[in-house]
DRENDO-1510 file (C-alpha; in Angstrom, 1 decimal, always signed):
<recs>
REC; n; res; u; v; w
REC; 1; UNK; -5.1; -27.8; +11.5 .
REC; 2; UNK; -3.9; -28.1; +7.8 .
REC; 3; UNK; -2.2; -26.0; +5.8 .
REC; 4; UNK; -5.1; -25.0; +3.9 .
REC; 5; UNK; -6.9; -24.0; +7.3 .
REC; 6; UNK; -3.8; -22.2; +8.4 .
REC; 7; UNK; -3.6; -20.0; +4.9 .
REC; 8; UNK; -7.0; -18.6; +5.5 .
REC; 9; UNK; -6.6; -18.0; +9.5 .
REC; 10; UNK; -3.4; -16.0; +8.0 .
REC; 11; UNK; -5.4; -14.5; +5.5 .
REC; 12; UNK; -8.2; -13.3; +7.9 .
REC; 13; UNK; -6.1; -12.2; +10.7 .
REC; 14; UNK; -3.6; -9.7; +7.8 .
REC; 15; UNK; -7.3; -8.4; +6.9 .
REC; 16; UNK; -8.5; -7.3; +10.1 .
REC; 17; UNK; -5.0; -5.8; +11.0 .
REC; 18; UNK; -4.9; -4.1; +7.7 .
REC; 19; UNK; -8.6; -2.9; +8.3 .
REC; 20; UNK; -7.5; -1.4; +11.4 .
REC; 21; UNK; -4.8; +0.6; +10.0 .
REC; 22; UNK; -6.6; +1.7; +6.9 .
REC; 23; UNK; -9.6; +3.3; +9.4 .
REC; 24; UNK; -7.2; +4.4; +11.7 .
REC; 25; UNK; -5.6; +6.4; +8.8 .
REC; 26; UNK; -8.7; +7.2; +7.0 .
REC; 27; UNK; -7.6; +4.7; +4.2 .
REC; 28; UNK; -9.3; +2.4; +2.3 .
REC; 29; UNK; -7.1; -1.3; +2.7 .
REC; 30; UNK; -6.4; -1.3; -1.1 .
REC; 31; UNK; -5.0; +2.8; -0.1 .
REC; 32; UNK; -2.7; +1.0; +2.6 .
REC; 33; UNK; -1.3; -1.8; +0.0 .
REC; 34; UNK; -0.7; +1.4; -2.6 .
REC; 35; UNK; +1.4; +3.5; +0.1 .
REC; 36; UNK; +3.1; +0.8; +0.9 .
REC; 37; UNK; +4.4; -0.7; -2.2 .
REC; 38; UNK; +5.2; +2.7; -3.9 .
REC; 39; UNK; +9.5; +2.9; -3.3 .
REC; 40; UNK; +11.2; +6.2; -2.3 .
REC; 41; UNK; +12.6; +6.5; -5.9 .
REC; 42; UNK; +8.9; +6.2; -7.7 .
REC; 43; UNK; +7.1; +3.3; -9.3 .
REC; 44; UNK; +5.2; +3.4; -12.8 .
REC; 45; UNK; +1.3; +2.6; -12.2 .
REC; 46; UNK; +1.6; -0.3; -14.5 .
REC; 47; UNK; +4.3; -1.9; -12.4 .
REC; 48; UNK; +2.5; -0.7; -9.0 .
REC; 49; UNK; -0.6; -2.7; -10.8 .
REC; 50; UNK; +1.7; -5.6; -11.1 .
REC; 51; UNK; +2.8; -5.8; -8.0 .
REC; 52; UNK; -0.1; -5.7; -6.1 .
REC; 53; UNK; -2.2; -7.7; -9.0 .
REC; 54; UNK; -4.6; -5.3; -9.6 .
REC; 55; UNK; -6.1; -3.9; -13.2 .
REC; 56; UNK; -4.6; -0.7; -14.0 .
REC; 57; UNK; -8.1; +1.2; -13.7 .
REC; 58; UNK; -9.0; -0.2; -10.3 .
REC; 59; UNK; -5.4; +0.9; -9.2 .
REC; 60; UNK; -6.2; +4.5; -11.2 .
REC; 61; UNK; -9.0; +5.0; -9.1 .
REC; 62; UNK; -7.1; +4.8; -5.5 .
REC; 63; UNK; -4.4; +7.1; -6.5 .
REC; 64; UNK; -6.7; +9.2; -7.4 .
REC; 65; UNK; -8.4; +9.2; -4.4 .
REC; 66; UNK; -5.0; +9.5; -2.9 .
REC; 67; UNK; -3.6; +12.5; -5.0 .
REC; 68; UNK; -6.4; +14.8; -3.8 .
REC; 69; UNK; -5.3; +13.7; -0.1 .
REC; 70; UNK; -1.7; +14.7; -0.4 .
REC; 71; UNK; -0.4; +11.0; +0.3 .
REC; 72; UNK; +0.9; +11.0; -3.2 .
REC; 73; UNK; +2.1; +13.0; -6.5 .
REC; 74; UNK; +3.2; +11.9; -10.1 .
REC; 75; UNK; +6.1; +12.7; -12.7 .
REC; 76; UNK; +6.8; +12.3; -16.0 .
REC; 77; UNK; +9.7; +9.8; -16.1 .
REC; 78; UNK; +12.2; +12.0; -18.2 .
REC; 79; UNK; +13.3; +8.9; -20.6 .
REC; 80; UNK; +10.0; +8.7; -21.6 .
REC; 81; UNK; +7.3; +11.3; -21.5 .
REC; 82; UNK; +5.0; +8.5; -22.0 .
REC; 83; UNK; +4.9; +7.3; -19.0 .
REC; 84; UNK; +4.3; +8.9; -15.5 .
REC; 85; UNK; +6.0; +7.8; -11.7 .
REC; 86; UNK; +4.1; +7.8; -8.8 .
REC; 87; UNK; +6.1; +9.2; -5.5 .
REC; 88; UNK; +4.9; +9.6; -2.2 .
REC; 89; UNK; +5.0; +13.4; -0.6 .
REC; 90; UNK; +6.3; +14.0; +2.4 .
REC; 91; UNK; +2.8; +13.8; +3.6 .
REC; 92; UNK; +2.5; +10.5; +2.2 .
REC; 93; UNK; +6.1; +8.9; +3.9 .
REC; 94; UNK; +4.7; +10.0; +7.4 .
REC; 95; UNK; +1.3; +7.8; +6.0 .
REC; 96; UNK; +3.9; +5.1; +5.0 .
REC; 97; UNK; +6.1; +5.0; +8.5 .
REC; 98; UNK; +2.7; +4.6; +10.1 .
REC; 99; UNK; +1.8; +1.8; +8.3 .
REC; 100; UNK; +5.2; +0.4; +9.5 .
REC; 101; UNK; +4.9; +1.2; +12.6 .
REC; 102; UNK; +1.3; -0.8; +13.0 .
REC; 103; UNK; +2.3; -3.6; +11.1 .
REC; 104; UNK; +5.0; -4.0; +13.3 .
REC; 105; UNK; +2.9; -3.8; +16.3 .
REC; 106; UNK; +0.2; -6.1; +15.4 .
REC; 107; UNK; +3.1; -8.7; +13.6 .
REC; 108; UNK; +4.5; -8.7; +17.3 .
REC; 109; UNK; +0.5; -9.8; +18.6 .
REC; 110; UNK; +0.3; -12.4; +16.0 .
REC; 111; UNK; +4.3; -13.6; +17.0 .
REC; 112; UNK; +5.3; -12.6; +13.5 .
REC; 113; UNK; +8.6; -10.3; +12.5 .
REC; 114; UNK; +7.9; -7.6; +9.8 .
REC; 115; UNK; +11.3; -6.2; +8.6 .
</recs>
């Protein structure tokens, strides 16, 4: 197999592990990638969207969908009222250590180590 073919085979099998623990947590697999990238000391939705390469507006709709489920909460960032930080509640970190906990099992059936 080339690298090409190896990429995608990758790509597929993070999919259906990712699909696995968005259902099992009632998620949506963009939900998943937004829980996990959000740090314990906040992110800005414009650097979230960056990070996960996403249009601010698409990223807007998940956390909303994820505000009214508890999993996260926003502030305004006290430099600059302008702009707002998304935190995950406490709700939202048992989500996150989950998520961890999945990954790691499913890394371990495709003989990858998630740290």
């Amino acid at each position: 197999m080339n690298l090409s073919e190896l990429l995608i085979n990758l790509h597929i099998n993070i999919l259906y592990f990712l699909r696995l623990i968005a259902k099992k947590n009632h998620l949506s697999i963009q939900q998943v990638l937004c829980v996990y990238s959000i740090p314990i000391d906040g992110i800005t939705q414009t650097n979230l969207a960056n990070s996960l390469a996403i249009d601010v507006s698409t990223l807007s709709r998940n956390l909303d969908k994820l505000l009214l489920l508890n999993i996260i909460y926003k502030r305004s960032v006290p430099e600059d009222e302008r702009f707002v930080k998304i935190f995950l509640t406490s709700y939202g970190k048992t989500i996150f250590k989950h998520i961890i906990h999945d990954l790691n099992v499913y890394c371990k059936h495709m003989n990858l180590n998630h740290n």
